[in-house]
N, C-alpha and C positions, 0 to 999 in steps of 0.2 A: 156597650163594648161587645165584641164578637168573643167567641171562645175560645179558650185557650191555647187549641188547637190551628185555630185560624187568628189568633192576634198578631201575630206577625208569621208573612212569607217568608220562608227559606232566605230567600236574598235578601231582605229585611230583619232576618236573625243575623246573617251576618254580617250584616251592618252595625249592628247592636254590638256584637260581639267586639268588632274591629273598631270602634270607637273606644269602647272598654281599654282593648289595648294600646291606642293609640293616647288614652288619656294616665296610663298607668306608666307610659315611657317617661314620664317625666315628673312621676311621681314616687315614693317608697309606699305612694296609700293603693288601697285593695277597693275597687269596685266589681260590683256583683246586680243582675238581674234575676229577681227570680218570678215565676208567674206561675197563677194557679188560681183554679175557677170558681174556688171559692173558699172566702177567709171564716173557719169554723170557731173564731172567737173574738174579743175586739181586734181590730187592726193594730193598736201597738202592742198588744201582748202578741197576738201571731206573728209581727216583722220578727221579735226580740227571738222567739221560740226558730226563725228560721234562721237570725242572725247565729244562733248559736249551732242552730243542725247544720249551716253550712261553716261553722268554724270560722266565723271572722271576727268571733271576739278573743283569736288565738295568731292573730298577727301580733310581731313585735311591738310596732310602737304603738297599737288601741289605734289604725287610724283606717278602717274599713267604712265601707259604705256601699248599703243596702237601700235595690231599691225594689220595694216590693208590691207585686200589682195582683189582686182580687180579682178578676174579667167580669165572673157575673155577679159580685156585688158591687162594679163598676165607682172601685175605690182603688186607691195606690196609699202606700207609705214609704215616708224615704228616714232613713233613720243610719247614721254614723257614732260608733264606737266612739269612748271614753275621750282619745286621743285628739279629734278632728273636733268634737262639740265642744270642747273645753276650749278652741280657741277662732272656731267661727261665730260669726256678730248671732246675737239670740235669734232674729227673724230669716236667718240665711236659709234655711232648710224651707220657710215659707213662701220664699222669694222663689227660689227653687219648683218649689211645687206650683205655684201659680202659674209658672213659665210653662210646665208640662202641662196641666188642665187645661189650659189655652188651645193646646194641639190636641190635645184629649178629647174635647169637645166638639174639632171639626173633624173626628177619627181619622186625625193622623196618630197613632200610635207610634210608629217609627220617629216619627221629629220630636214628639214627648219625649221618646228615653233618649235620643239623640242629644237632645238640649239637657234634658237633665244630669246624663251624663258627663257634660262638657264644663255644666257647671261646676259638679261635683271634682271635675279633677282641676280642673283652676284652682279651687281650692286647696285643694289636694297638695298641690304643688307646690302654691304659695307656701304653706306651712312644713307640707315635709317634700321639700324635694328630693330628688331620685341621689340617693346616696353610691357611691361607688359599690363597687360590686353585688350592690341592690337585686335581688331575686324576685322573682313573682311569686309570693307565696300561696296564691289560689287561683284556680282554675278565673277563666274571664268567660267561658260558654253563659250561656242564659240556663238557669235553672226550672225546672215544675213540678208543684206540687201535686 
């Protein structure tokens, strides 16, 4: 994987970003990117540590999703709040990630989060969809470490 700096173009972040929003329109759930060039502990303790430094275990209904990418330990973790794992099928987040490593592997990094995102708000929506006067309660930019 390239570095953090060069994982995704400009116009490639904001594609990322515009997916984000466009899978949040029809959702009440909070998706979030964040990237950073290297994960300084296991991978699910540093998602959990970022889920909580970017506050998305402080959405209403527990139904955030994190997806967070290592560059030069050429690792990702995708990990959702309380609300959304309590009622996606146990293997959905691995399904998920299979679909991203796929494009991972041919370094498309753009179609990774692209797809992972898309999946994730499917999701997202089936279970909470976008409630009336539903807010966006966090930022949809790409985040770094």
């Amino acid at each position: 994987m390239p570095k953090p700096e060069n994982f995704l173009s400009e116009a490639e972040e904001l594609e990322v970003v515009d997916a984000i929003r466009k899978a949040e329109m029809a959702t009440s759930g909070e998706i979030r990117v964040h990237i950073e060039r290297h994960c300084p502990t296991d991978l699910v303790t540093r998602s959990a540590e970022v889920f909580h430094m970017l506050k998305m275990d402080e959405t209403a209904l527990a139904n955030g999703v994190l997806i967070y990418v290592a560059v030069d330990d050429h690792r990702f973790y995708i990990c959702g709040d309380k609300g959304i794992n309590d009622v996606v099928s146990p293997d959905f987040w691995d399904c998920t990630k299979d679909v991203m490593v796929m494009h991972f592997k041919n370094h498309d990094f753009k179609r990774g989060l692209l797809e992972g995102i898309q999946r994730a708000g499917e999701q997202l929506q089936k279970y909470f969809p976008r409630l009336e006067g539903d807010k966006n309660e966090l930022p949809n930019e790409i985040s770094n470490g």
